[in-house]
gemmi code that builds the backbone of each chain (N, CA, C; Angstrom):
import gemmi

chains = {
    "A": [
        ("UNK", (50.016, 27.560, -47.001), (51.366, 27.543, -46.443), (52.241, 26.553, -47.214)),
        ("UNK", (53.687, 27.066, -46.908), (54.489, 25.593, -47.625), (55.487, 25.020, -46.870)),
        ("UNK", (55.659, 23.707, -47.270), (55.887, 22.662, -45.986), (57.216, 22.183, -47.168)),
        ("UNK", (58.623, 22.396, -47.037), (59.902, 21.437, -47.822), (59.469, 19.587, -47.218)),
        ("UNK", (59.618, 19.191, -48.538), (59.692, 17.967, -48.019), (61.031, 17.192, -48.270)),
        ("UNK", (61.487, 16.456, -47.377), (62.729, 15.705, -47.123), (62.437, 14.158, -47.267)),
        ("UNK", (63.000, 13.477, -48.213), (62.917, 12.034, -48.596), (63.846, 11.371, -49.008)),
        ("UNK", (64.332, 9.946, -47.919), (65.325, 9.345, -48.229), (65.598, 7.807, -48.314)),
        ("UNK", (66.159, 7.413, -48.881), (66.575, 6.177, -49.329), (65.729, 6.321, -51.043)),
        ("UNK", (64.862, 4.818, -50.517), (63.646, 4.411, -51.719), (62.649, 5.712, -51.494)),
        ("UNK", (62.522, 5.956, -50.542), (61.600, 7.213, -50.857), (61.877, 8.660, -51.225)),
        ("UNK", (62.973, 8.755, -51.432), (63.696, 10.175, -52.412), (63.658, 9.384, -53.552)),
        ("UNK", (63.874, 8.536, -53.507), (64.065, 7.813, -55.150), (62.708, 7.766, -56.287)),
        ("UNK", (61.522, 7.493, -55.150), (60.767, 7.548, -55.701), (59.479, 8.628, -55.991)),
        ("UNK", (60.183, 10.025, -55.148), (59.695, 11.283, -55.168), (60.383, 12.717, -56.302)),
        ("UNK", (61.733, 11.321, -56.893), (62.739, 12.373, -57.674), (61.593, 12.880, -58.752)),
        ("UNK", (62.285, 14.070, -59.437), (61.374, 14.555, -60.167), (60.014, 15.595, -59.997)),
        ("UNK", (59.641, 14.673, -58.985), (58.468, 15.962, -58.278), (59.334, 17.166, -57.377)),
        ("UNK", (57.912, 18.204, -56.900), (58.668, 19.281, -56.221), (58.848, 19.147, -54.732)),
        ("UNK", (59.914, 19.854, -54.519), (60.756, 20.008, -53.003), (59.625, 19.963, -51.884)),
        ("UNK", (58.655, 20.730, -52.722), (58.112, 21.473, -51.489), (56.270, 20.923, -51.554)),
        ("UNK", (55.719, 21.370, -50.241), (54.743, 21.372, -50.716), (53.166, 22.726, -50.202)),
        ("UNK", (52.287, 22.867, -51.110), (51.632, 24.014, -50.469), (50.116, 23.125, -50.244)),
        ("UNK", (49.684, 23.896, -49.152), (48.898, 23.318, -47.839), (48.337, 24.392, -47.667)),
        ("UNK", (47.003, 23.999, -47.837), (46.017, 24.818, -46.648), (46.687, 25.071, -44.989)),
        ("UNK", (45.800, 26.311, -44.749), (46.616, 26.801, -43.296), (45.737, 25.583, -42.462)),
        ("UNK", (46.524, 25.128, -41.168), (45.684, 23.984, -40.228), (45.932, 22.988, -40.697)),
        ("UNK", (46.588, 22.971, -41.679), (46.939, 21.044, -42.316), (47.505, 20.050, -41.230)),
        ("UNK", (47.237, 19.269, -41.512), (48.468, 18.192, -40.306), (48.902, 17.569, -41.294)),
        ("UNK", (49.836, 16.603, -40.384), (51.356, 15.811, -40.876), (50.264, 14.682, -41.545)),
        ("UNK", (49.316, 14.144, -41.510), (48.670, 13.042, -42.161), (47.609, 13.903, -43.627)),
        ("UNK", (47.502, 15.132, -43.293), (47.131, 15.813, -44.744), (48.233, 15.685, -45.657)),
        ("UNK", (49.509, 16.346, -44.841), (50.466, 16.405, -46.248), (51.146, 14.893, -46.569)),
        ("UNK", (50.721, 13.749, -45.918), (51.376, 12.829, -46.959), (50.014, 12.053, -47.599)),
        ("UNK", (48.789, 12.351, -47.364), (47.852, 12.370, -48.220), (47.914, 12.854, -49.816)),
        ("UNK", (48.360, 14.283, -49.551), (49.069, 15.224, -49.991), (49.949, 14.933, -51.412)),
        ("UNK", (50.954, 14.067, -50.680), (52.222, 13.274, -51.496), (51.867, 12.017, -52.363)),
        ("UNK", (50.943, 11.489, -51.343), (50.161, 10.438, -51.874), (49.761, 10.465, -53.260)),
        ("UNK", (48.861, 11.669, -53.456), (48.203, 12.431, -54.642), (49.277, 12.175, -55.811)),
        ("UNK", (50.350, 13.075, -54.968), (51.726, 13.283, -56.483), (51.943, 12.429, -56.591)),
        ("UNK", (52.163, 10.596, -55.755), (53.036, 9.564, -55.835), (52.432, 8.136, -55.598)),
        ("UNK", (51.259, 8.312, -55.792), (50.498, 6.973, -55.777), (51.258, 5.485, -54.802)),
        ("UNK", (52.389, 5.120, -55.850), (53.492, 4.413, -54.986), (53.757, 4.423, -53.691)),
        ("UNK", (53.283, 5.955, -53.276), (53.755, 5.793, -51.947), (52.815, 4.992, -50.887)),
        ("UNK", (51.397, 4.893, -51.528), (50.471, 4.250, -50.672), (50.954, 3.135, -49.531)),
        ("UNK", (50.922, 2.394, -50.281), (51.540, 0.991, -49.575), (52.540, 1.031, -48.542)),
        ("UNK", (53.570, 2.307, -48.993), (54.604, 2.401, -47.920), (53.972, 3.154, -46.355)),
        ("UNK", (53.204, 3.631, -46.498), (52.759, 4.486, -45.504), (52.819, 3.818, -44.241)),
        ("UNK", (52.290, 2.249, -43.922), (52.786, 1.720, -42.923), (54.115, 1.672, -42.772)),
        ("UNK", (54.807, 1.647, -43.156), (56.302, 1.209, -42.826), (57.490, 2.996, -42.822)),
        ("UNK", (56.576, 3.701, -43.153), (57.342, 5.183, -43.431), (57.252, 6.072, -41.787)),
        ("UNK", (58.101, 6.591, -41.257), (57.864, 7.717, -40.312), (58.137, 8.982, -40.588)),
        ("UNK", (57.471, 9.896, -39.979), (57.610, 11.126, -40.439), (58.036, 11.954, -39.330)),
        ("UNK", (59.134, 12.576, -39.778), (59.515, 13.912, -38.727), (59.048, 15.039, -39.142)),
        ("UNK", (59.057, 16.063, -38.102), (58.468, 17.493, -38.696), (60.101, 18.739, -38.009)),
        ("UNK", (60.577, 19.243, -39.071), (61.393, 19.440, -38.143), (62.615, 19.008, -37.327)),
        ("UNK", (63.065, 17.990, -37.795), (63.833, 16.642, -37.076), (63.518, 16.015, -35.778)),
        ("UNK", (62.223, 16.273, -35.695), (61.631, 15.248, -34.574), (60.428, 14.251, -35.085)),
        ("UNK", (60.329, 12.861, -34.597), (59.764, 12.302, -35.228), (57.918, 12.759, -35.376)),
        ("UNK", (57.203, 12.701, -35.665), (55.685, 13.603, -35.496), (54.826, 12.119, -35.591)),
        ("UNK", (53.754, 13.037, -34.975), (52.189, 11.918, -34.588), (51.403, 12.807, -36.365)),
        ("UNK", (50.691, 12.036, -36.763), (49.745, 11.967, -37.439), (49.126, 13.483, -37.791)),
        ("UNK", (48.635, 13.741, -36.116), (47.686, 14.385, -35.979), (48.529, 15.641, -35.544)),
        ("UNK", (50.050, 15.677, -36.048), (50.720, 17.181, -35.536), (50.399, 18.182, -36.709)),
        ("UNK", (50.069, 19.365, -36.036), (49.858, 20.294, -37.244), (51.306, 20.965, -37.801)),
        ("UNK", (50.817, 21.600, -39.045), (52.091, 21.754, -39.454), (51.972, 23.609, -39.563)),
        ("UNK", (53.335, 23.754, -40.188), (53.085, 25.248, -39.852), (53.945, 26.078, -41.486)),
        ("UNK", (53.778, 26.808, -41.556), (54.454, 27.622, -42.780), (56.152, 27.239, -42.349)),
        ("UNK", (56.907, 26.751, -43.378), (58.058, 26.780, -43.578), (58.810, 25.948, -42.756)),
        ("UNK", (57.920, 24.759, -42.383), (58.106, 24.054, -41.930), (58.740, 22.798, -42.692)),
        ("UNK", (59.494, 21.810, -42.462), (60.446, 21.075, -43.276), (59.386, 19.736, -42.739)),
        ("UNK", (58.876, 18.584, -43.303), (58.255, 16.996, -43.678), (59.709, 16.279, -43.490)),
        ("UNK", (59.920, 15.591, -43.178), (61.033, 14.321, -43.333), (60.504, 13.298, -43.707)),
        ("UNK", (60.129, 11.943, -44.734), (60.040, 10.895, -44.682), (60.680, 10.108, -44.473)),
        ("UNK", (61.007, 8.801, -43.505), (61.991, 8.371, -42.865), (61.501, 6.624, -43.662)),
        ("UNK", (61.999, 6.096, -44.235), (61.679, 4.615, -44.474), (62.191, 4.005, -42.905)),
        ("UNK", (61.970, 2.213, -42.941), (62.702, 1.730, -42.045), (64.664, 1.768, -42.278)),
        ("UNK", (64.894, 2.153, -41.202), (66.887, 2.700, -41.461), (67.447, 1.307, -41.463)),
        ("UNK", (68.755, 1.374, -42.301), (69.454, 0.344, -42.487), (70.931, 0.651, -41.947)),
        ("UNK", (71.271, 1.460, -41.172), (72.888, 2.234, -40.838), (73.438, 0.851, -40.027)),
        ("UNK", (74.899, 1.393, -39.813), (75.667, 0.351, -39.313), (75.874, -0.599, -40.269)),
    ],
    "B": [
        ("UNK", (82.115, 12.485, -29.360), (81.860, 13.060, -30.360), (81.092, 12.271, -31.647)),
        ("UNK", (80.573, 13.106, -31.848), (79.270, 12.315, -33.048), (79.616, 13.001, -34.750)),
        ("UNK", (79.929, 12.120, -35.402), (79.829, 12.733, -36.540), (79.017, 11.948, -37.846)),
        ("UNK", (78.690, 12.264, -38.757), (78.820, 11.881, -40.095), (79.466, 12.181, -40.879)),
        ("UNK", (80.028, 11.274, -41.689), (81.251, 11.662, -42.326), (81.448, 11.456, -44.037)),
        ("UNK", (82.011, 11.419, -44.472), (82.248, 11.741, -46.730), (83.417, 10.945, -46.924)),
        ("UNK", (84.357, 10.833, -45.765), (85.455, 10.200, -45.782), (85.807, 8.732, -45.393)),
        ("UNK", (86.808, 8.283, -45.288), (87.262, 6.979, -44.449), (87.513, 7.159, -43.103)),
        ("UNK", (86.791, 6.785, -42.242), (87.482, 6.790, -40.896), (88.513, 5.561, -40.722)),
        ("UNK", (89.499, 7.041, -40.102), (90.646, 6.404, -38.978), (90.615, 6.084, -37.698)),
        ("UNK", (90.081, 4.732, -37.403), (89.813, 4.395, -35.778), (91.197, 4.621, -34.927)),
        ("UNK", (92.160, 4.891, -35.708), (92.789, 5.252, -34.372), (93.380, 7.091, -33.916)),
        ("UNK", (92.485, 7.465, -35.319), (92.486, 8.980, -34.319), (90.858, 9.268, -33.221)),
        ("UNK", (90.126, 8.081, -33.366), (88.772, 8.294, -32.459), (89.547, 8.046, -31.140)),
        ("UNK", (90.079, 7.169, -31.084), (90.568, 6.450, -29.374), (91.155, 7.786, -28.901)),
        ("UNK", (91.703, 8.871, -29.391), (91.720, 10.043, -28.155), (90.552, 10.505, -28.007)),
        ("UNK", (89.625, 10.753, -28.780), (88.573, 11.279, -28.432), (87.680, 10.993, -26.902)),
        ("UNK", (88.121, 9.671, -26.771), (87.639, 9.300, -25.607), (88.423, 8.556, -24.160)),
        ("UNK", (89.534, 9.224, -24.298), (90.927, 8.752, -23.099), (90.442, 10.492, -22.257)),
        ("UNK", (90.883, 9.885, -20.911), (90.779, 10.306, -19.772), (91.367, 9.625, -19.034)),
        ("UNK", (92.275, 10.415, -18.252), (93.372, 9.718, -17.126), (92.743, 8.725, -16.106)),
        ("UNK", (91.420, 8.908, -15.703), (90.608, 8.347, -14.877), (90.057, 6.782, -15.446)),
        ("UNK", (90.487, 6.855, -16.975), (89.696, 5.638, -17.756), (90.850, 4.309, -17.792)),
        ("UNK", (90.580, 3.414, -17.685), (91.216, 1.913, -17.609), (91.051, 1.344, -18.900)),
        ("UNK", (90.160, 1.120, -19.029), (89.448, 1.026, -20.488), (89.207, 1.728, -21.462)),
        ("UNK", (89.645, 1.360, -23.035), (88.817, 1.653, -24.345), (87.869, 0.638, -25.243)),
        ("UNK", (87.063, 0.506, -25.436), (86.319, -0.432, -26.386), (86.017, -0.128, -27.774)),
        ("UNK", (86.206, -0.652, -28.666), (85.930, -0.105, -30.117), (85.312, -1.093, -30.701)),
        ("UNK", (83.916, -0.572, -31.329), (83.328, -1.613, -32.803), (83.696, -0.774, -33.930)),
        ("UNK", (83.769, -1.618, -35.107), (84.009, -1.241, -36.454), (82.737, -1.907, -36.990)),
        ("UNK", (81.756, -1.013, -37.566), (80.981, -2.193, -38.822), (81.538, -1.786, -40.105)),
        ("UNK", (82.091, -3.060, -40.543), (82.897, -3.059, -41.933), (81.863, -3.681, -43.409)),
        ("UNK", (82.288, -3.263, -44.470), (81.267, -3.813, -45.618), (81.859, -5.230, -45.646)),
        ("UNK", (81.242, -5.881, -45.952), (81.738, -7.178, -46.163), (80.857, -7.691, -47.277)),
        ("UNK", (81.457, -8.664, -47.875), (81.487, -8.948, -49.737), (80.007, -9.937, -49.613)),
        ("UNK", (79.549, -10.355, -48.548), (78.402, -11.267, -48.744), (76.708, -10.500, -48.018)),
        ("UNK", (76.142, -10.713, -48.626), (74.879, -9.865, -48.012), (74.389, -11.250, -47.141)),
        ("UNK", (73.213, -10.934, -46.406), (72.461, -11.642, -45.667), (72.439, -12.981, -46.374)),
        ("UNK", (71.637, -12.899, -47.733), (70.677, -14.004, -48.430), (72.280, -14.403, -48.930)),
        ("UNK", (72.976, -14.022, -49.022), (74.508, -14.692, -49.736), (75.153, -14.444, -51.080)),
        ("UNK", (74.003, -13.221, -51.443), (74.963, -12.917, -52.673), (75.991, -11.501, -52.327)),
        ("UNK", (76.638, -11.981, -53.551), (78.146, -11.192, -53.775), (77.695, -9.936, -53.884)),
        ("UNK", (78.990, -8.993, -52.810), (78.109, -7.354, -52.480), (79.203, -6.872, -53.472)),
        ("UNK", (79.422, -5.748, -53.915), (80.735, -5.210, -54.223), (80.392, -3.704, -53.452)),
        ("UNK", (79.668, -3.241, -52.931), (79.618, -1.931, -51.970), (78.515, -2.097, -51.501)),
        ("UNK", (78.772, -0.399, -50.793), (77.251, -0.441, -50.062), (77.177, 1.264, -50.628)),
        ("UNK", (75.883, 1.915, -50.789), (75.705, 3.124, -50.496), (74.894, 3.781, -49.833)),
        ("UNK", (75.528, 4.581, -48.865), (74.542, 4.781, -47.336), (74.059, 6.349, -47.573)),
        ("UNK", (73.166, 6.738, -47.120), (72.919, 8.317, -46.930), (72.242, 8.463, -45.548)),
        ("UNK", (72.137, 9.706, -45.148), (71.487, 9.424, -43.792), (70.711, 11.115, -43.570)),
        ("UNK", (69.655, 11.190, -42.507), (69.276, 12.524, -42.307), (70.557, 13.308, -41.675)),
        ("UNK", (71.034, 13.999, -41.647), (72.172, 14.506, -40.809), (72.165, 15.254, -39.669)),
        ("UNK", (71.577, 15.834, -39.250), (71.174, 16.655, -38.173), (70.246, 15.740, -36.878)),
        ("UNK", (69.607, 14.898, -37.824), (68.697, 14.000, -36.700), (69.763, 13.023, -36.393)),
        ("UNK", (70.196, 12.270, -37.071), (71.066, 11.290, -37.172), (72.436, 11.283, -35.727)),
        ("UNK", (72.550, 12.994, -35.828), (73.433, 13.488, -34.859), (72.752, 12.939, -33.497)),
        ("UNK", (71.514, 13.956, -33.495), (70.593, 14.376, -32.788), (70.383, 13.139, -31.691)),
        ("UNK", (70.365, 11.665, -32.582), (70.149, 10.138, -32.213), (71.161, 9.781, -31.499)),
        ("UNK", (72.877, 10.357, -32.316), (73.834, 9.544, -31.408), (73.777, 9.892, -29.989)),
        ("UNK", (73.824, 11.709, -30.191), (73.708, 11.841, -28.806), (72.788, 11.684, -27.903)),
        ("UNK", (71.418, 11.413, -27.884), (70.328, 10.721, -27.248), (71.132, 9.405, -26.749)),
        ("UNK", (71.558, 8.841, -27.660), (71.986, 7.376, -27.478), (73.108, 7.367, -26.567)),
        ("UNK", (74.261, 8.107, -26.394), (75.326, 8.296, -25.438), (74.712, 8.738, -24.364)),
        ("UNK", (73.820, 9.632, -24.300), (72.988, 9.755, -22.811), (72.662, 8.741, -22.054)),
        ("UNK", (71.606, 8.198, -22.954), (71.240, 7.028, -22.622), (72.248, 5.466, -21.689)),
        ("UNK", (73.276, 5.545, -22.347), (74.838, 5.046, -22.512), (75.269, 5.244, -20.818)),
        ("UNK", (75.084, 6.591, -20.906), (75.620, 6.738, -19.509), (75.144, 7.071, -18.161)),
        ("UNK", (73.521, 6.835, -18.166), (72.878, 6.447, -17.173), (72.461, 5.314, -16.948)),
        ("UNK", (72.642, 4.161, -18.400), (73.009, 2.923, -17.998), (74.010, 2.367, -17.122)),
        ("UNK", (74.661, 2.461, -17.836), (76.192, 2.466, -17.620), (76.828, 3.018, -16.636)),
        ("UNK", (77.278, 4.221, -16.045), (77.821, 5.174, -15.420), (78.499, 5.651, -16.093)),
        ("UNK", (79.734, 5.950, -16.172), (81.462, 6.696, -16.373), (81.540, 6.324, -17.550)),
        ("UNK", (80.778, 6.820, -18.926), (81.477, 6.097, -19.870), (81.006, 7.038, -20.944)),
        ("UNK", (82.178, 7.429, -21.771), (82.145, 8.046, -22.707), (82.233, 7.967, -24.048)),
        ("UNK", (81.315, 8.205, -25.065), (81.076, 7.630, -26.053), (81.485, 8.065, -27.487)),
        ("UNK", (81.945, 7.932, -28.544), (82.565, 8.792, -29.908), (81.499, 7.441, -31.097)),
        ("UNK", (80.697, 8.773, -31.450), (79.706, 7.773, -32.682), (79.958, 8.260, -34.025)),
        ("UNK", (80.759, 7.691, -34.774), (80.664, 7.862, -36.370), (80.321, 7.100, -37.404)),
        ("UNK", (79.419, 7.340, -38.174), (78.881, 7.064, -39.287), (79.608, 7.591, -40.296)),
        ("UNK", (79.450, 6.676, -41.789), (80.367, 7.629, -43.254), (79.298, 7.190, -43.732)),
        ("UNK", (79.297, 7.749, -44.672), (78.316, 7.860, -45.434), (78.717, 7.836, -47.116)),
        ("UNK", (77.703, 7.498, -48.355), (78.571, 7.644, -49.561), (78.572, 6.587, -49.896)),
        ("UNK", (79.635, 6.426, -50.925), (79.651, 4.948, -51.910), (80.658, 4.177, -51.174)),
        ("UNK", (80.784, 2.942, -50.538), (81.878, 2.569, -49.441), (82.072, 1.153, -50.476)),
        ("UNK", (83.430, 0.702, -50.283), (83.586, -0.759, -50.567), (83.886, -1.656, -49.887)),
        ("UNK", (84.032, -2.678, -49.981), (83.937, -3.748, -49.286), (85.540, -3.900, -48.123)),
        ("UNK", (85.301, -3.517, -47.480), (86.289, -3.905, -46.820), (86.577, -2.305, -45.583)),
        ("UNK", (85.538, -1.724, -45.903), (85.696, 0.125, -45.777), (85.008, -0.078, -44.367)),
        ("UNK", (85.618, 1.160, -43.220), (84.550, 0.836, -42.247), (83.450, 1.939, -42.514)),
        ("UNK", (82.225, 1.618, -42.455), (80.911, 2.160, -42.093), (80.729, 2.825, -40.726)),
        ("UNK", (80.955, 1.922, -39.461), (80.590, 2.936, -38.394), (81.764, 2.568, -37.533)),
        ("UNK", (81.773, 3.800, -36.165), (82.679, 3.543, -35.677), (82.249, 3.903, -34.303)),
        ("UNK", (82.130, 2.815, -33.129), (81.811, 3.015, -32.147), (82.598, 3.286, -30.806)),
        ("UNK", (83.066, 3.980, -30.171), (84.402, 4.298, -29.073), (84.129, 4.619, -27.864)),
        ("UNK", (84.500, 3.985, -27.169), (83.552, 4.083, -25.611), (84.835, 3.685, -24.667)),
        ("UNK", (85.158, 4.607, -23.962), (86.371, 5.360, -22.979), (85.318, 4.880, -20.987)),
        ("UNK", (86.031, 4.138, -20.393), (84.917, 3.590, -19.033), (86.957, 3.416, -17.981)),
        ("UNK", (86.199, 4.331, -17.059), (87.674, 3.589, -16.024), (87.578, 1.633, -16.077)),
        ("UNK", (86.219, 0.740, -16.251), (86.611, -0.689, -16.016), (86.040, -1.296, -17.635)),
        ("UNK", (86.258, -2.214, -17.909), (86.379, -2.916, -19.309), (84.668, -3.291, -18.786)),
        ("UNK", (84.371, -3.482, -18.229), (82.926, -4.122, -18.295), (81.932, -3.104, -18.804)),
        ("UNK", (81.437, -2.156, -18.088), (80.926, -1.261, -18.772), (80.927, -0.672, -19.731)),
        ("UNK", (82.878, -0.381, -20.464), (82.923, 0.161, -21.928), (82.548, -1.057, -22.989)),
        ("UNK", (82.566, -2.421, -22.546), (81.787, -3.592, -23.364), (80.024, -3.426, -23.255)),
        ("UNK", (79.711, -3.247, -22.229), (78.013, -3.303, -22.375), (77.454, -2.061, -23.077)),
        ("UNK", (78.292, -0.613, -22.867), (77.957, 0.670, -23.347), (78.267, 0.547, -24.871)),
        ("UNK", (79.291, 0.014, -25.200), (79.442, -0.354, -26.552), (78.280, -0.476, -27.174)),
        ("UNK", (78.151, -2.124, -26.906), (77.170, -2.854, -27.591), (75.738, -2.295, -27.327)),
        ("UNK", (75.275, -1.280, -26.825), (74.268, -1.048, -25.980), (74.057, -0.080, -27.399)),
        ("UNK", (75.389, 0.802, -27.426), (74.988, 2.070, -28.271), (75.030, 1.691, -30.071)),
        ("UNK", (75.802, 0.334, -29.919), (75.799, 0.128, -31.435), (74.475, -0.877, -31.899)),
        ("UNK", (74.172, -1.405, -31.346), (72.566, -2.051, -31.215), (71.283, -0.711, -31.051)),
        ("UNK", (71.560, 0.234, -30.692), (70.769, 1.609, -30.893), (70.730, 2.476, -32.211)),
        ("UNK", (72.048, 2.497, -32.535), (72.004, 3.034, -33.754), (71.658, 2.437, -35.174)),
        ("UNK", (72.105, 0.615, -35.210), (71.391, 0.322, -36.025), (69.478, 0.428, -36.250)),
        ("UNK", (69.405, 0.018, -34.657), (67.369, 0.434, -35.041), (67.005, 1.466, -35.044)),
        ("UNK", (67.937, 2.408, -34.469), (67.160, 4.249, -34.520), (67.685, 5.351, -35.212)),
        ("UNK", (68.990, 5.425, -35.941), (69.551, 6.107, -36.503), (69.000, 6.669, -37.720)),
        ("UNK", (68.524, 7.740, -38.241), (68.098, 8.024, -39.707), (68.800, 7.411, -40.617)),
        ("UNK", (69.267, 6.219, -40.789), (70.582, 6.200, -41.859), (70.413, 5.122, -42.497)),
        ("UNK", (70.421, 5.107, -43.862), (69.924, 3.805, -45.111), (71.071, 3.521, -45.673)),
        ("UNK", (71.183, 2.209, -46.131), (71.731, 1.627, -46.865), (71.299, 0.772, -48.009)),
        ("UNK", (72.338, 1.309, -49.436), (71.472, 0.340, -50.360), (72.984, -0.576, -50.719)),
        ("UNK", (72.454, -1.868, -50.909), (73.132, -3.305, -51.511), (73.721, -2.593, -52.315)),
        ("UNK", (75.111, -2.841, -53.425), (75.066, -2.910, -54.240), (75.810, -3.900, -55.110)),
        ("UNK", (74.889, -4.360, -56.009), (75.799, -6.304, -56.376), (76.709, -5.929, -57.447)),
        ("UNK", (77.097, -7.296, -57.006), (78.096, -7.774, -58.188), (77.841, -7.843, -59.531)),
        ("UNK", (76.503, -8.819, -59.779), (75.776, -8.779, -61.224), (74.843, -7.037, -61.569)),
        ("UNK", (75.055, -6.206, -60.902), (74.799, -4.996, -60.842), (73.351, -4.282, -60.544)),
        ("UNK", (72.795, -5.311, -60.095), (71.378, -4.927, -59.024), (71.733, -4.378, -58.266)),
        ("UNK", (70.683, -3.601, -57.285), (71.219, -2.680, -56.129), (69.517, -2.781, -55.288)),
        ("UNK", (69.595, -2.928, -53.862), (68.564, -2.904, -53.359), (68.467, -2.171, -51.620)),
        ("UNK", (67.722, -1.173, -51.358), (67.486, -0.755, -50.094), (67.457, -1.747, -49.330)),
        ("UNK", (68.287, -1.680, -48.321), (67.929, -2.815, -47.087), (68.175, -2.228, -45.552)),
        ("UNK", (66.583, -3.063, -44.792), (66.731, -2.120, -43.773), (67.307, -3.457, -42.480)),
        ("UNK", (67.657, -2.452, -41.694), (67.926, -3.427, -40.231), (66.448, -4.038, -40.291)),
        ("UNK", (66.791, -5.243, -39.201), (65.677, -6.244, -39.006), (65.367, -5.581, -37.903)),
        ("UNK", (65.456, -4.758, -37.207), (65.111, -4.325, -36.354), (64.993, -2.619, -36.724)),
        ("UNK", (65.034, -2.621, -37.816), (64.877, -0.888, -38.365), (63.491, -1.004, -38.642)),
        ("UNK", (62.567, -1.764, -38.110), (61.271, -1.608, -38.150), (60.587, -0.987, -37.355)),
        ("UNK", (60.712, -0.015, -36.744), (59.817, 0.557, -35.407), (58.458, 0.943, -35.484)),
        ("UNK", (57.583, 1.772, -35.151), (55.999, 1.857, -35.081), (56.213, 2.862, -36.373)),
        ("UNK", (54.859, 3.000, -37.149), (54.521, 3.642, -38.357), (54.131, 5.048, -37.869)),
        ("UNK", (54.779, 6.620, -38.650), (53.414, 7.563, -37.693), (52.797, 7.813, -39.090)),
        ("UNK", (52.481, 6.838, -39.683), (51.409, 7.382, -40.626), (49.739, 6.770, -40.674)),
    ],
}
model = gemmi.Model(1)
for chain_id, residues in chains.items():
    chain = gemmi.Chain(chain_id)
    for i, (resn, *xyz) in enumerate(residues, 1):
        res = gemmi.Residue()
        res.name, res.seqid = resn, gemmi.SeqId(i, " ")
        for name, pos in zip(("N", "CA", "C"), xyz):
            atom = gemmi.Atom()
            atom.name, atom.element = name, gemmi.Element(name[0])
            atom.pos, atom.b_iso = gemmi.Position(*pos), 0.0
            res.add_atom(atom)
        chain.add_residue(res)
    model.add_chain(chain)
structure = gemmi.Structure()
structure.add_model(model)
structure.setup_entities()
C-alpha cells in the first residue's frame, strides 16, 4: 500500500529530496512507516522522541494501522504565535 | 472564524467578526515579530508554515473549549503564515463576551492553546543571516513515536 507523507518545519527540510510517498506492506502501522523513513533518513532517529505523528489530520498512537492512501503527517514540537 | 492566512492581517476588520448586540465586550491579542529573539539576538523576520487543515481543526477545538469555560464568548483565530517582518502581526486573537472578564480569560485561555497545540512552526531568521527552527517552550507535548 502507499501512505503520502507530510513533513514540516526541520523535518520537511530534512526529508527534501526524498519521495512524497511511501509503499508499505498491507497491516503496517504508524511506527512501521517511520521506521520506514528512518531507513531513507537516518537523521531522523534522534528526533523520534520529540516528533508526533498524525494519520489523516488526527494525531495517531504508534500502534495505529495504516491504510492505502492514507496521508503520515510528521509534526516536530510547534512554534506558532 | 479561523483562518490561516498569506497576507497581513487587519485587526480591525476581525472585531466585526465577533460583535453581537448582546456583547459589552471585545478583547484582542496581536502576536507581533519583534527584532529580539529569546537568547537576544537581532531577528530581522520570522518564517512560519503550518499544517492547514489541522491547524484549523485546533482553533476550533480551542474556541469550544473557550466556551464551555467561559460561557458567551465568541472567538476569531488567525494565524499568517510566510516570510513576516519585524513589526508584522503573526496571530490574531478576537473574543466578542457581553462582560470584559470572560473575553480577558477566553482570550488568554485560547492564545496560550494555540501556541502549545497548533500545527504551526516558526523559523528565526537573523540578522548575521543564520536561521533556526524554534519551538514554544511549551510546544513540547508527549512523543507518539
Amino acid at each position: 500500500m502507499r501512505v503520502a507523507i507530510a513533513a514540516f518545519a526541520g523535518l520537511r527540510e530534512l526529508l527534501a529530496g526524498t519521495a512524497a510517498d511511501l509503499e508499505l506492506p498491507a497491516g503496517a502501522s504508524v511506527a512501521d512507516a517511520w521506521s520506514a523513513l528512518e531507513r531513507r533518513q537516518p537523521a531522523l532517529a534522534p528526533l523520534a522522541v520529540s516528533t508526533r505523528l498524525a494519520r489523516n489530520g488526527r494525531l495517531a498512537a504508534t500502534t495505529d494501522l495504516l491504510s492505502d492512501g492514507d496521508e503520515l503527517a510528521l509534526l516536530p514540537p510547534v512554534g506558532g504565535g | 472564524m479561523f483562518a490561516i492566512v498569506r497576507t497581513p492581517i487587519d485587526p480591525v476588520r476581525l472585531d466585526a467578526s465577533v460583535r453581537d448586540d448582546l456583547f459589552g465586550a471585545v478583547v484582542s491579542f496581536l502576536g507581533i515579530v519583534r527584532e529580539r529573539a529569546d537568547d537576544g539576538r537581532l531577528v530581522h523576520g520570522l518564517e512560519y508554515e503550518a499544517y492547514d487543515t489541522m491547524a484549523l481543526a485546533e482553533f476550533e477545538t480551542i474556541a469550544g473549549e473557550a466556551y464551555r469555560r467561559f460561557g458567551d464568548v465568541r472567538l476569531t483565530i488567525v494565524h499568517r503564515v510566510g516570510r513576516l517582518n519585524v513589526g508584522e502581526i503573526a496571530v490574531a486573537v478576537v473574543v466578542g463576551s457581553p462582560h470584559r472578564g470572560d473575553a480577558f480569560d477566553a482570550c488568554e485561555y485560547a492564545i496560550d492553546e494555540v501556541k502549545s497545540r497548533a500545527p504551526i512552526w516558526k523559523k528565526e531568521l537573523y540578522a548575521d543571516g543564520d536561521e533556526r527552527w524554534k519551538s514554544n517552550a511549551c510546544g513540547h507535548r508527549e512523543s507518539a513515536v
